[in-house]
N, C-alpha and C positions, 0 to 999 in steps of 0.2 A: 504494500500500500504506500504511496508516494503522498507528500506535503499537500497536496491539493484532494487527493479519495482522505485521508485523513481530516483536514480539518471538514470538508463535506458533511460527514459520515459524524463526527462529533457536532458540526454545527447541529444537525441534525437532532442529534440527541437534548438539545436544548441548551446550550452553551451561550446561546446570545445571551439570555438572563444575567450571566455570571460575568460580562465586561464591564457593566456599571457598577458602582461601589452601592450599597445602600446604606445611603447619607443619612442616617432616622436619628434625629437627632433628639423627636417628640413624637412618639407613636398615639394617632387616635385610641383612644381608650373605652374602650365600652365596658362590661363586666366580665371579667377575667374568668375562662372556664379553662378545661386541661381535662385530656381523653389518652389514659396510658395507651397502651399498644404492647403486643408480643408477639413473636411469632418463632417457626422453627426453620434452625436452617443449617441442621445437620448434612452433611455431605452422605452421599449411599456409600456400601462398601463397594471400593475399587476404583473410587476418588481420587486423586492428587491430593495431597497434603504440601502446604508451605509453597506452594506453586509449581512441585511435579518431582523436586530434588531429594526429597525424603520418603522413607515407604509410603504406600498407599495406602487407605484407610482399608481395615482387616476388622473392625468392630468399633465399636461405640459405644465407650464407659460411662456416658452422660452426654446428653443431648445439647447442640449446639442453639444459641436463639441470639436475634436483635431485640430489642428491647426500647420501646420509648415514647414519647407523648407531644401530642399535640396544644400547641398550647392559642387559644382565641380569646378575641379581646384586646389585642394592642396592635393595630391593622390587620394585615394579612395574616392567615396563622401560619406558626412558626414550627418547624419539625426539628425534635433532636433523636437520633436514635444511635443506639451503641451494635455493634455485630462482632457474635464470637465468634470473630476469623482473623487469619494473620494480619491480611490487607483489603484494599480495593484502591486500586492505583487506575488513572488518566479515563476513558471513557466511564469502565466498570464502576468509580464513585459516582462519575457523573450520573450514569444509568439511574443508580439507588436514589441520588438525591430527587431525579425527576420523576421518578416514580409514585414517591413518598409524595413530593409535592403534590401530582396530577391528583393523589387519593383525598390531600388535604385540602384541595383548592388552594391551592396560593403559589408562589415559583420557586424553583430549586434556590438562588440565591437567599430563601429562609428556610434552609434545611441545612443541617449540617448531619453528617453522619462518621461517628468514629468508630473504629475496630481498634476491640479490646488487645490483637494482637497473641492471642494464643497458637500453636504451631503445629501441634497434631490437628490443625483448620486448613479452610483453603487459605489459598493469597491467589487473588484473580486480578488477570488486566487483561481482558478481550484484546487489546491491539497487540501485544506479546502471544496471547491463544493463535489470535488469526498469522503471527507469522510463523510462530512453532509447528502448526499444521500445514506448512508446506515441507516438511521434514516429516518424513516415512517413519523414521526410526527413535522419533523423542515421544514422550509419554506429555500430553496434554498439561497445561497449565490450569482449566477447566471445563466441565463437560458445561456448554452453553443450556441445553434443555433443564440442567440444574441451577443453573445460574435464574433462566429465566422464571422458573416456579417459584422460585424465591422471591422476584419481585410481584409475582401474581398472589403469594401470601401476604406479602405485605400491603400491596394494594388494597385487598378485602382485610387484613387486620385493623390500619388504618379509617378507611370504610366504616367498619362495624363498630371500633371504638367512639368514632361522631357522632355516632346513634347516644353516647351513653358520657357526654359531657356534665362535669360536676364543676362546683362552681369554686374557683381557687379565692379566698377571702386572705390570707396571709401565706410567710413564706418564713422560713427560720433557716441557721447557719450556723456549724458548729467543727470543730476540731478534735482530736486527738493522735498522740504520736503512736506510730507502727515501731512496733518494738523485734528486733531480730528479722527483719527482711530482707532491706536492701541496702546496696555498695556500691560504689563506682565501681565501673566496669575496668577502668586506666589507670593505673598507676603509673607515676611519674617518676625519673630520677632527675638528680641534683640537678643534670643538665636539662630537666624539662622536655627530654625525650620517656617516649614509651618504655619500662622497664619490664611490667608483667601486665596479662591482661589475665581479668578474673569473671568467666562469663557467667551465664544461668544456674549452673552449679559449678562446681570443683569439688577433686579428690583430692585437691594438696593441701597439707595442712598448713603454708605458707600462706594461701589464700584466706583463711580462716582467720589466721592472724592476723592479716594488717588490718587499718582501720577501714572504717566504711568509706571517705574519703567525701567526695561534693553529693548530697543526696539533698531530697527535701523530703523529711522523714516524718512530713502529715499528713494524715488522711482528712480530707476537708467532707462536709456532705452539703447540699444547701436542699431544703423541704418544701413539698407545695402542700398547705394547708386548706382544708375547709370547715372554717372555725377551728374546731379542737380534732378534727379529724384529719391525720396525716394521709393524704394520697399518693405521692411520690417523693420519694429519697431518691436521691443523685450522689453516688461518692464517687471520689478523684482522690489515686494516690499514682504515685511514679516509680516504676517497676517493671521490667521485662518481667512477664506473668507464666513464666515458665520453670515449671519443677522438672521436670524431662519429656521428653519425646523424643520422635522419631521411630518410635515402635509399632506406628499405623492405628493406634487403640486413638481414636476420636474424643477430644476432650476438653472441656471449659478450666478445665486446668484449676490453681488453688483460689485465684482472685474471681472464676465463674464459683469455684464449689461454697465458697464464702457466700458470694452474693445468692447463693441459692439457700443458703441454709437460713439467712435473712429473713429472705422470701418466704420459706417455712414457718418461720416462728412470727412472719406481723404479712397475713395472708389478704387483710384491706389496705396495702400500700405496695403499691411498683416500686421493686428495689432496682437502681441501676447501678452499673457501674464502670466510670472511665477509668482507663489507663492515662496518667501525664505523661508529661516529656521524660523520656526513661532511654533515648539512644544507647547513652550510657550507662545507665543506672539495670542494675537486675541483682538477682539474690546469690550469686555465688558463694560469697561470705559467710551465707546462714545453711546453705543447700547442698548435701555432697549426691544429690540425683536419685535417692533411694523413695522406693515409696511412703518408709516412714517421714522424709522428709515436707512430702508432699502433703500431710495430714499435720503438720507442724507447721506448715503456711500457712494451711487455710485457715488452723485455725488463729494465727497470728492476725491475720487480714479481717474474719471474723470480729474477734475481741476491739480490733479499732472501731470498724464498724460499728458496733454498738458501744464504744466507748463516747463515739460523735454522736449516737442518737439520745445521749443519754445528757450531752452537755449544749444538743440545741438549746437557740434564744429565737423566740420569735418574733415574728413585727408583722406591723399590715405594712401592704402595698401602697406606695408613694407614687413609683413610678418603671414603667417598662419601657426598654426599646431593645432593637435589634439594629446591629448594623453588622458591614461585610469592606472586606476590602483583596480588591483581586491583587495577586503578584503574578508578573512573568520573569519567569527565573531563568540563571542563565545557567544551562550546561555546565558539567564537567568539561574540560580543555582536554578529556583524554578522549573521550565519545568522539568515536568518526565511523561513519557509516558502512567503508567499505571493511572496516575491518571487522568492524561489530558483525557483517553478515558472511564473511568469511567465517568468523568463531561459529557461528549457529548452524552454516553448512558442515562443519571438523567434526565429523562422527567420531577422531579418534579421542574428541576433549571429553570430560565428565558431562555429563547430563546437565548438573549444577549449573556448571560454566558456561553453557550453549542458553540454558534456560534465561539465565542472569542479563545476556549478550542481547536477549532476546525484549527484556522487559529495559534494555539501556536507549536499545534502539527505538522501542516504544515512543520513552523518554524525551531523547533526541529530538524525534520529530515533531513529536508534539511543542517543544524548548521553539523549534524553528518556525512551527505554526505561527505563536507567537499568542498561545491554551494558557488562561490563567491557572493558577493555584486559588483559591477565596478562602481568607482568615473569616471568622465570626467570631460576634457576640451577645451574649442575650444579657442584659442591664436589668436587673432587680433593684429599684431601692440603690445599695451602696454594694452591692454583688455584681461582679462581673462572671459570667459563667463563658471561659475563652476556649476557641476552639480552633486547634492547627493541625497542619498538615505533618504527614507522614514522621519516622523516626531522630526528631527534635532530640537535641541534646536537654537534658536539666538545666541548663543556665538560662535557656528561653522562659524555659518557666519562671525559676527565680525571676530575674528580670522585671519578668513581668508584677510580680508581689510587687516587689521594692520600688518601682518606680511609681506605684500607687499607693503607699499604703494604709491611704483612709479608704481602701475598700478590698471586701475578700475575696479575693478572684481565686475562681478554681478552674483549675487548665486542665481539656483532654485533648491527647495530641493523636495519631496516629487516622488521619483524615484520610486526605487522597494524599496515596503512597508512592506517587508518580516519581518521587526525588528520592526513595529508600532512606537513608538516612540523612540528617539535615547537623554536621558538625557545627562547633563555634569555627571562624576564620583561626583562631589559635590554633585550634584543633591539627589545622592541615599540617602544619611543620611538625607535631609532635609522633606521628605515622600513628600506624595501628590499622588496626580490622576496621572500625566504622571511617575513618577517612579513606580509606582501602576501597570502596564499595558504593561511597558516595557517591552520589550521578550528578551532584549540583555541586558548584563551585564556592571559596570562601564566600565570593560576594553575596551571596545565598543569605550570613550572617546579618551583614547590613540592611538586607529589604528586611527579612522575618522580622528582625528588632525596628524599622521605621513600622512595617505594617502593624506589628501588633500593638503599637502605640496606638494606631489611629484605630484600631478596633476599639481599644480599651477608652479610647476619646477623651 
């Protein structure tokens, strides 16, 4: 597919919405309702897992869902939904958001949609599917007819939720700290190069030792209220959400099994849950990959949970809005076309690496289309609830606190995953696995921190 069937084909999909910023700087205000949403969206067995590199799904220890709610009353209504899968990178976010939107009435540019980022999931990008299947010999990135049912549930979930809108009267915010989860992923030496990298788990007991290093070690929740009746919880903590995989067993992993046990025990409220800026950040530290350790997260992740639901403060509703801000990013300087499709034609490379080649060149093209990225935000009161793109470093996050902090922003990152991971410009000199991998360049640093400024307004 060439620069011109690409943008086509995406314009298509409803992308014009997403070149305008939306400026809302005062949303009409009518009386604030909210329509949770669920749905499933487990992969069948014989799936792609992680986007085709890792086994394929062999069974299903816990069923995979999106999760999220509509919210009317402050113009157009607004969709947020969370999805247990790795990604949804360049058209395939686009897809979900327009979807969501068509169900909700209103346009993709008020929809955001984040993936919690678990790995025994998919990671889809239709524009990588469609060139990976001009190769006989590579295993699909995903099966489209599963892709599309998905949006056809969520279509009618959404749907059926509008039927059954409750009326949001307040909104509460609350904290506590996550104890034993997460660590930088980098260590640094003297010289400020990479020393050790400490990923999802480790077996070394050197990893165990060091400290946790740059983390933000709180679990935030912000609540929708009617009167005294809670109807949706939102938490946000920063964490690659991964105890192990790769074993094709299908899983919401320790940060879904948490959020499910929630669910269990306060069965009149939609529990969600975002994953923050976590590029770096995962549990190696606390996690040596065993299944006992996997039941020692969740219940870690659990207990904050309710340690936040227990130290909400409530308020009524002052004020909402939404607004949006597109970026066009510029490419990694290593992306070049002809070689990215030479790698995807090299039967003799790993799968991996063809796969990888595959979702670069995606990337690329769409960088040359000249295909936003769109940051959000939904404005409560003195609550910023912010929403980024793909695998962001933790300092975006941070950042984002600090340069505000007469209000509580709680960040989920992992959007459209069109850029894989999103380093600080420090980042690039210091090497490593996520600069390694990166599709977007330092200057990437400078727009995410101009853009999320202006989200956060």
């Amino acid at each position: 597919m060439d620069r011109r069937q690409f943008l086509e084909s995406t314009l298509s999909a409803g992308i014009a919405a997403l070149l305008v910023p939306a400026m809302a700087n005062a949303e009409p205000q009518g009386e604030l309702k909210i329509a949770p949403f669920r749905f499933d969206v487990t992969p069948p067995v014989g799936h792609s897992l992680c986007g085709g590199w890792i086994k394929p799904a062999v069974a299903v220890d816990d069923p995979l869902e999106a999760i999220g709610f509509v919210l009317t009353g402050a113009g157009e209504p607004i969709v947020i939904c969370t999805v247990d899968w790795t990604g949804l990178l360049n058209r395939a976010h686009l897809e979900w958001r327009t979807a969501l939107a068509a169900a909700a009435g209103t346009s993709p540019d008020r929809v955001a949609v984040q993936c919690v980022h678990q790995h025994n999931a998919p990671f889809v990008c239709l524009d990588a599917q469609q060139i990976v299947a001009e190769q006989a010999n590579l295993p699909g990135v995903v099966d489209l007819k599963f892709f599309e049912s998905c949006l056809e549930r969520g279509r009618t979930a959404v749907q059926q939720a509008l039927q059954h809108l409750q009326s949001v009267t307040h909104v509460a915010t609350g904290q506590a700290k996550v104890e034993k989860v997460a660590g930088n992923r980098r260590i640094l030496n003297a010289g400020g190069k990479l020393e050790t990298w400490r990923g999802s788990s480790s077996k070394n007991p050197q990893h165990w030792e060091l400290p946790e290093g740059l983390i933000d070690p709180w679990m935030k929740e912000f609540a929708f209220y009617n009167q005294k009746q809670k109807l949706v919880a939102c938490y946000y903590y920063a964490t690659h959400p991964m105890s192990y995989y790769g074993d094709g067993r299908v899983t919401s992993d320790f940060v879904g099994l948490a959020r499910k046990r929630r669910q269990s025990e306060a069965q009149d409220c939609t529990a969600i849950y975002f994953t923050g800026c976590s590029g770096n950040v995962a549990a190696g530290k606390y996690n040596n990959g065993s299944p006992e350790a996997r039941v020692q997260l969740t219940e870690r992740i659990d207990q904050a949970m309710l340690a936040c639901d227990q130290n909400l403060q409530t308020q009524s509703i002052n004020s909402v809005r939404w607004q949006t801000e597109p970026l066009t990013m510029v490419p990694s300087a290593s992306l070049n076309e002809t070689t990215l499709t030479a790698q995807i034609a090299d039967g003799k490379l790993p799968n991996s690496t063809r796969i990888i080649s595959a979702m670069k060149l995606a990337w690329l093209r769409r960088c040359q289309a000249g295909l936003p990225i769109v940051l959000s935000a939904l404005h409560v009161n003195q609550t910023s609830l912010l929403h980024l793109p793909a695998e962001c470093f933790v300092e975006f996050q941070l950042r984002a606190q600090q340069s505000h902090p007469d209000r509580f922003v709680a960040t989920a990152a992992y959007g459209d995953g069109g850029a894989w991971y999103i380093p600080t410009a420090d980042a690039f000199p210091q090497g490593g696995y996520e600069v390694g991998v990166a599709f977007c360049s330092p200057e990437t640093d400078r727009q995410m921190t101009a853009g999320t400024q202006t989200v956060l307004g």
